[in-house]
N, C-alpha and C positions, 0 to 999 in steps of 0.2 A: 350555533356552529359546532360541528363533532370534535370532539378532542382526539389528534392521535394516537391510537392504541397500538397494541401488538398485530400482526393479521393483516394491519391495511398497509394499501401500499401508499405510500407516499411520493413527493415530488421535490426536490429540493433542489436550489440552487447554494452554490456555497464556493468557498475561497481556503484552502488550506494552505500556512503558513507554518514554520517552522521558527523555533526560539530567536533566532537571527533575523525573523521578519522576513527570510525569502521564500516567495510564493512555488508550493512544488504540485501543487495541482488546483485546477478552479474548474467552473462550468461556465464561463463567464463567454460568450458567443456559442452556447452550446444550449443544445437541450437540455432541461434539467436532468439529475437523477434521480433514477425512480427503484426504487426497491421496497421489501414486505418487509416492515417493524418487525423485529424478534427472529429475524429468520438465518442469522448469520449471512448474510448477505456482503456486510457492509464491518467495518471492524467496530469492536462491541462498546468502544465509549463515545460514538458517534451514536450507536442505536441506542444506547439509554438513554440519549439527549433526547429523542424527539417525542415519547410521550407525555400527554398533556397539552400540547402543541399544537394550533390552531394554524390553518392557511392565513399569512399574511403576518404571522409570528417567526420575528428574526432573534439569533440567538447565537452566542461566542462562548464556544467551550474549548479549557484547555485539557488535553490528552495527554494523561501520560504511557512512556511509549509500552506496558503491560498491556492498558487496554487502547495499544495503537495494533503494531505488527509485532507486536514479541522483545525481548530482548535479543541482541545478539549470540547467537547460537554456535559455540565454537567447532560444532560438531559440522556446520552448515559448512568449513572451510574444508577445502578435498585438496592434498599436493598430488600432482599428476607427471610422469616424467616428461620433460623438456622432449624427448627425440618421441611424441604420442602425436605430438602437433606439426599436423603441415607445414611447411616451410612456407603458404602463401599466408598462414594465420600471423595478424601481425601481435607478436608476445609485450605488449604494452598494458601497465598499469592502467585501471579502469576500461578496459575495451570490454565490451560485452558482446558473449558468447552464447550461442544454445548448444546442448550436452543432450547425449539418449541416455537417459536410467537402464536400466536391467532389460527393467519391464518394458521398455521401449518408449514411455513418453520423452518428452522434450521436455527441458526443461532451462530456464535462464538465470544464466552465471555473469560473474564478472571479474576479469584478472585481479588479482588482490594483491599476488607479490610474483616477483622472477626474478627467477636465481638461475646460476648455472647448470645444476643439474635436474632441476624443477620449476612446477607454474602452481600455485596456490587459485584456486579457482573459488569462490564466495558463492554460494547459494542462497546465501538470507536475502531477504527482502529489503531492495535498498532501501528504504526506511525503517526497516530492523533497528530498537536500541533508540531512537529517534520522541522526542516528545512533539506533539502537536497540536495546532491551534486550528480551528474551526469557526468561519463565520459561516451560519447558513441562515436562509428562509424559505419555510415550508411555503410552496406553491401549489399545492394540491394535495389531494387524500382521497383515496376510494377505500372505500370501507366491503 
C-alpha cells in the first residue's frame, strides 16, 4: 500500500477539538475531506501530519496555534465610527458581519467591542491564537 506523500491528494475523515475538548469542526455525516499534501491547502501542522500515512491509518495530533491559524493579530482589530453603521445593524458583541476591503472583496468580521463613540470589528480567524487537536483517518489517496 502507497505511503502518503506530497502531490497526492488525499481523503480524510477527522474530528477537531479544542483544549476544552469542544468539538469546533468534524466531517462526521459528511464527505471526507480531500485536499493535495503540501499544497497549502489545509493549515500546515495538519499537512505535516499526513505523510507516511497509509488508507486505513488513524492518527491524533495536537496543533499548536503557529501551525494552526496564526496567533492573534492585533492589527487584525479595525475601530470603526458608531454613526458608519445602519441603524438596522444590530451593534452586539460577537455578531458577525461582512465588510468591502478597498479593493472590493468581502470579507468576515466580528464585533469585538462597542463603545459609545465606536465598534472594534475583529478580522482574525476565529480560531486565531487557538491550539488544536486533530483525530483523523486517511480514507483514500490518489497519487
Amino acid at each position: 500500500m502507497a505511503e502518503v506523500k506530497a502531490g497526492d491528494i488525499v481523503h480524510i475523515h477527522y474530528k477537531g477539538t479544542l483544549n476544552d475538548g469542544s468539538i469546533f469542526d468534524s466531517s462526521e455525516g459528511r464527505d471526507p475531506l480531500s485536499f493535495t499534501v503540501g499544497s497549502g491547502q489545509i493549515i500546515p501542522g495538519l499537512d505535516k501530519a499526513l505523510p507516511g500515512m497509509q488508507v486505513g491509518d488513524e492518527k491524533t495530533v495536537n496543533i499548536p496555534a503557529e501551525e494552526a491559524y496564526g496567533p492573534v493579530n492585533p492589527a487584525a482589530k479595525q475601530p470603526v465610527p458608531r454613526d458608519q453603521f445602519p441603524d438596522n445593524i444590530p451593534l452586539e458583541v460577537g455578531t458577525q458581519l461582512q465588510v468591502q476591503t478597498q479593493n472590493g472583496q468581502t470579507m468576515p468580521v466580528v464585533i469585538d467591542t462597542v463603545e459609545d463613540d465606536q465598534v472594534v470589528l475583529d478580522a482574525n480567524h476565529p480560531l486565531a491564537g487557538k491550539d488544536l487537536t486533530f483525530e483523523f483517518s486517511v480514507v483514500g489517496v490518489d497519487s
